[in-house]
N, C-alpha and C positions, 0 to 999 in steps of 0.2 A: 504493500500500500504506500503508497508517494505519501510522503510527510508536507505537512503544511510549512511556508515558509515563520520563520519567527515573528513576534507580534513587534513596533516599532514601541520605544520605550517615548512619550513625549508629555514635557512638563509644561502646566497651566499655569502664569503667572495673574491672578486676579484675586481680588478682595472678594472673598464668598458675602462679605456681608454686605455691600453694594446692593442695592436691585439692578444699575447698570449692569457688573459684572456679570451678577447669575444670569442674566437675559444674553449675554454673552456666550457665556460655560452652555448655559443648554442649545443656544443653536449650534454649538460644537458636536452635544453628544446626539441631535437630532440628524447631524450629516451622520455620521459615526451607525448610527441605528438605520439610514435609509440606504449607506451604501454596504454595510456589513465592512469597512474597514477595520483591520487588526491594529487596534492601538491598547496600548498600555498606558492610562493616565498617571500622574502624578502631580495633586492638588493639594498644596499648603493652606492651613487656614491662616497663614500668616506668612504669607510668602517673603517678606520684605527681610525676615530674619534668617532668611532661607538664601540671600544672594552672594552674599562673602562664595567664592566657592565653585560659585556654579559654571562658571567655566569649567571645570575638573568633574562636573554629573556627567556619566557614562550614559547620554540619552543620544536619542536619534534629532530629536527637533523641539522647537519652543514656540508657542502660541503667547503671546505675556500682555498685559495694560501698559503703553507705552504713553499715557497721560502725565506719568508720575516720572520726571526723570532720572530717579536710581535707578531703574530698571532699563531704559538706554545706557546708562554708563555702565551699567552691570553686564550687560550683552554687549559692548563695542567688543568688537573683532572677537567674537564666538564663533566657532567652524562649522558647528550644524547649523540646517536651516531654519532659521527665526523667521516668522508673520509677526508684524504689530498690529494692535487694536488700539483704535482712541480715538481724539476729537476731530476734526477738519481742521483747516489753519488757512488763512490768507493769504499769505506770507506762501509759496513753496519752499523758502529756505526752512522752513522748521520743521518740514519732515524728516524724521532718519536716513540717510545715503546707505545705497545698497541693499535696502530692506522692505520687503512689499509692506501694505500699510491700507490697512480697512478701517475707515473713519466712518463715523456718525457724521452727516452733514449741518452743522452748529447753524450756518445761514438758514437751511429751511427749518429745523428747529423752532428757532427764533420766525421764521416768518410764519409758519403752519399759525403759531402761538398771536403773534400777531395779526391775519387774517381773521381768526376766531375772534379776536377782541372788536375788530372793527362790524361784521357781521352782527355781531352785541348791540351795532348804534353807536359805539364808540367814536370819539373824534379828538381825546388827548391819552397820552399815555406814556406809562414810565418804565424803567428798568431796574430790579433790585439785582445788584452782583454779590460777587465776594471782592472781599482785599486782595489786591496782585500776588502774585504768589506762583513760583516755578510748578506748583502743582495743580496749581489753579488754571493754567494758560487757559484752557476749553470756554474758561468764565470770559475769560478776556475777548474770546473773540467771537462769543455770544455778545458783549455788550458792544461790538465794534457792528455785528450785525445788526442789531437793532437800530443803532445809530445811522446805519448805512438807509436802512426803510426811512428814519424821519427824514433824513436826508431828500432823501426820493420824492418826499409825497411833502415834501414842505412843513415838514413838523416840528414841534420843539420839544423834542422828547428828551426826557433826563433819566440820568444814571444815578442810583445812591447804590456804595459797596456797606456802609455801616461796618461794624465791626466783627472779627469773627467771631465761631462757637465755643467759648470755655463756660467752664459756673462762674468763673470770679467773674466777667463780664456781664454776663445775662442781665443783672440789672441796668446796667448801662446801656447795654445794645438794643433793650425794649422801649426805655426810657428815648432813645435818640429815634428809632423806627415811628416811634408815635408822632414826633417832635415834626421827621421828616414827613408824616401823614398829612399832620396837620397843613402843614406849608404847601399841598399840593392841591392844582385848581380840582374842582368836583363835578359832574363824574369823570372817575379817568380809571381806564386798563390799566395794571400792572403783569407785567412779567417777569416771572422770579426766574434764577439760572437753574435751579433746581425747585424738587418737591419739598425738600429740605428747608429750603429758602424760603417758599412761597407758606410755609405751615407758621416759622416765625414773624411773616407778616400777617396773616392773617390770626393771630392769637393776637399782636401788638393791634390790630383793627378791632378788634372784640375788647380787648384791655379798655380801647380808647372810646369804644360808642360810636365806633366809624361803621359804618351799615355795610354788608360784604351782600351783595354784589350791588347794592343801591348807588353807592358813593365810591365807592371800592368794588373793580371788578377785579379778580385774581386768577391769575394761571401759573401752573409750574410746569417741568421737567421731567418726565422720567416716569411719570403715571406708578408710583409706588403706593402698594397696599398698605401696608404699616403706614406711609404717612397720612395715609386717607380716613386708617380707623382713630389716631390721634386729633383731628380736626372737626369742631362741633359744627360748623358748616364743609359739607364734605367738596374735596378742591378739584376744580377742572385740571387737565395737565395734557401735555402729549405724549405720546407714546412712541419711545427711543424706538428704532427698526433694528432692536441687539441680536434679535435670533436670527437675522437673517446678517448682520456683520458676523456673527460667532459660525454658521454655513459656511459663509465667505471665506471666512479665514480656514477654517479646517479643509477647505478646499483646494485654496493655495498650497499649503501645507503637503497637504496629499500629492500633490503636483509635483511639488522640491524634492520630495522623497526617491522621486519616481526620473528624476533627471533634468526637469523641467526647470529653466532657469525665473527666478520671482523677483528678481533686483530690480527697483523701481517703477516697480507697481504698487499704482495707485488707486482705489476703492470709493467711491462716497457711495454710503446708505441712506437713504430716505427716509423722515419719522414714518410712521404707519397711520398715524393719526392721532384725533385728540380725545380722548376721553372727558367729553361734558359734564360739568356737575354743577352746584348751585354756586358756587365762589363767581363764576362766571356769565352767569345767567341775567344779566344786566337785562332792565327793563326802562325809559325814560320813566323821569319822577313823573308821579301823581299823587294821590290823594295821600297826604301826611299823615294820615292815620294807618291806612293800609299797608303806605309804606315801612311805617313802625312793626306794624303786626308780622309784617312779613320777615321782616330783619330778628323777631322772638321766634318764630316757627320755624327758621332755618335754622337754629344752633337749638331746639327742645325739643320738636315734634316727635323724635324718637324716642324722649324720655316720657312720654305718656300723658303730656300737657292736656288741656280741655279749653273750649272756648273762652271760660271764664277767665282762666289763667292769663291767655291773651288780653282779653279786654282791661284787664286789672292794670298787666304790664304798660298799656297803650295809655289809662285813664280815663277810658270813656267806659259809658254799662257798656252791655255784654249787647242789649237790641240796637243801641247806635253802632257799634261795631257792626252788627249782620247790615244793617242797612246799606253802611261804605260799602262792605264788602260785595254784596249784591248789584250795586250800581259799579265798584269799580272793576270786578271780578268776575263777574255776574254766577258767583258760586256762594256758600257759607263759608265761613269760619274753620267748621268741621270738616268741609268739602277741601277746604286748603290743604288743612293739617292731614289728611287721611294721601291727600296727595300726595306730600312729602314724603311720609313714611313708606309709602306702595314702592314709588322712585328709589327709595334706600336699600329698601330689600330686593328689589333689581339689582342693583350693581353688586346686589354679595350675590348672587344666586349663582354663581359661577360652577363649571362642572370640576366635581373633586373637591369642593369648599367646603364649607360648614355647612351642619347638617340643616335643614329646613325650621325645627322647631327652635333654634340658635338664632336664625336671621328673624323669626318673628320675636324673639324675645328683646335683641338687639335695637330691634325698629318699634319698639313701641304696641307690637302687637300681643294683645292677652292671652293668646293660644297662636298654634301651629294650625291648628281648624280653621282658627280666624281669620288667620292673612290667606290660608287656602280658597276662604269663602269669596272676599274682597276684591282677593287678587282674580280670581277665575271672571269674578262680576265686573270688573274696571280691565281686562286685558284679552279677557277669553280664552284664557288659558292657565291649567294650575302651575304651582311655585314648580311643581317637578318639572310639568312639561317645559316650561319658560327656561329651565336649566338645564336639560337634558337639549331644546333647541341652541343654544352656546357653545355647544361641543365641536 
């Protein structure tokens, strides 16, 4: 019987605890799974402590996050073949020389992000970055992109970085983010560089009584789960195209293995899209009261509020309330809030997620029956079906 050739030995350099990354790793292991390629992984959960050296690992090839630059100095002049992953750049001098390179396209990123804002009704809008920073470059030239659009269309769009994320800061950094809120004309889109970003703005807009997406419309980066269950108005964002850079790249890869020369190839990947949510959902102002009510029902309605609670929050009874509402809305109060919560438990219904009777407990719903009843009644369809269609 003919022996199978040996499997290649090849190391994964990425942050598991990224969403970037993992969206990265998995379009690796999705090539990996669709071609039947014999690879051998090797995944640090902390790769950075992992680099002293690695010129001397007995591997065939390196996939790595070349965002970060220890990991170019770490691989200069390595003799297997290397794929980089990471941002776009403007600049062609800030690519690596000699080394294919599959990028996230930061321009369309930022513009996806920006198109969504404008479609809102938007007409000013801002940019939150981070602090310059060798590791940061991606931000940089996200905020060079965005500059590039006001530029374009004749706008005066501004940049704030604020300061970055330690404890001993946080109170300073919220204290300034408000400070910067306050000082910006009203309504205006914000684009944060990340989801990261976009969560500490939108907690300093909640801190402040800046109405999210009345006054403040917000979007971020990276469309991450975790940041989305941390945020009492849940955050619109787009969605990186990483499983298909992570294909890309185990692709080349596979290529170099095989004899195929990858020196200065160059990749851009497109977001996928934007994933909608209420941070973004800008409406022009109306009725001040409505508007109030709406701005409580997006940070509670999952917590199992009632009409009354709204009306109390706003200051008016509970019948003046129905009445805005019906002329501004032309629904209830309860019609609102039953809204929200339905939309909430949509976006967890994902196939492989939490279990059904969790997403109704989550949203505000009394039973697992219940959101079953509602949901079928408002969509035509039960929480399973809706998430078994997802797949």
């Amino acid at each position: 019987m003919k022996s199978l050739p040996p499997a290649h030995r090849i190391a994964l350099l990425f942050n598991g605890s990224k969403v970037y990354d993992r969206g990265v790793i998995a379009g690796i292991g999705n090539y990996l799974s669709s071609t039947r390629v014999a690879w051998d992984l090797f995944l640090e959960e902390d790769f950075l402590c992992r680099l002293k050296g690695i010129e001397r690992w007995q591997g065939d090839g390196i996939i790595a996050d070349f965002d970060d630059p220890l990991i170019g100095e770490a691989l200069a002049g390595i003799s297997m073949p290397v794929v980089a992953v990471g941002g776009s750049y403007e600049d062609p001098r800030a690519y690596p020389r000699h080394i294919p390179y599959v990028a996230t396209d930061n321009a369309a990123l930022v513009k996806m992000a920006y198109d969504h804002l404008i479609e809102a009704g938007l007409n000013r809008f801002a940019c939150f970055s981070l602090p310059p920073a060798q590791a940061n470059r991606w931000a940089q030239e996200r905020e060079k992109a965005f500059l590039h659009l006001m530029r374009r269309d004749g706008l005066q769009g501004e940049v704030y970085r604020g300061l970055g994320t330690s404890a001993p800061l946080w109170d300073s950094a919220v204290e300034q983010q408000i400070a910067w809120l306050h000082s910006l004309p009203k309504p205006i889109g914000i684009i944060a560089v990340t989801d990261a970003r976009a969560r500490q703005l939108l907690q300093a807009c909640l801190t402040a009584g800046i109405a999210v997406p009345d006054q403040v419309a917000l979007i971020g980066i990276d469309n991450d789960p975790l940041t989305r269950t941390l945020t009492r108005v849940p955050l619109s964002s787009v969605i990186q195209g990483t499983e298909a850079m992570g294909r890309t790249a185990a692709h080349l890869l596979h290529q170099m293995l095989h004899g195929k020369p990858g020196a200065g190839v160059q990749i851009l990947i497109p977001p996928d899209a934007v994933n909608v949510q209420a941070s973004s959902l800008h409406q022009p102002m109306g009725d001040p009261y409505v508007m109030q009510a709406l701005h409580f029902i997006r940070q509670y309605a999952c917590q199992g509020i009632k009409t009354a609670q709204v009306a109390a929050y706003v200051g008016v009874s509970r019948s003046s309330l129905e009445s805005h509402f019906r002329k501004a809305r032309g629904c209830t109060v309860h019609d609102e809030i039953l809204r929200f919560k339905l939309g909430a438990a949509a976006s967890q219904l994902a196939p492989g997620g939490v279990a059904i009777a969790e997403v109704a407990g989550r949203c505000g719903f009394k039973s697992a029956q219940y959101l079953h009843t509602v949901f079928r009644r408002e969509f035509g369809c039960t929480p399973g079906e809706y998430q078994r269609a997802r797949s």
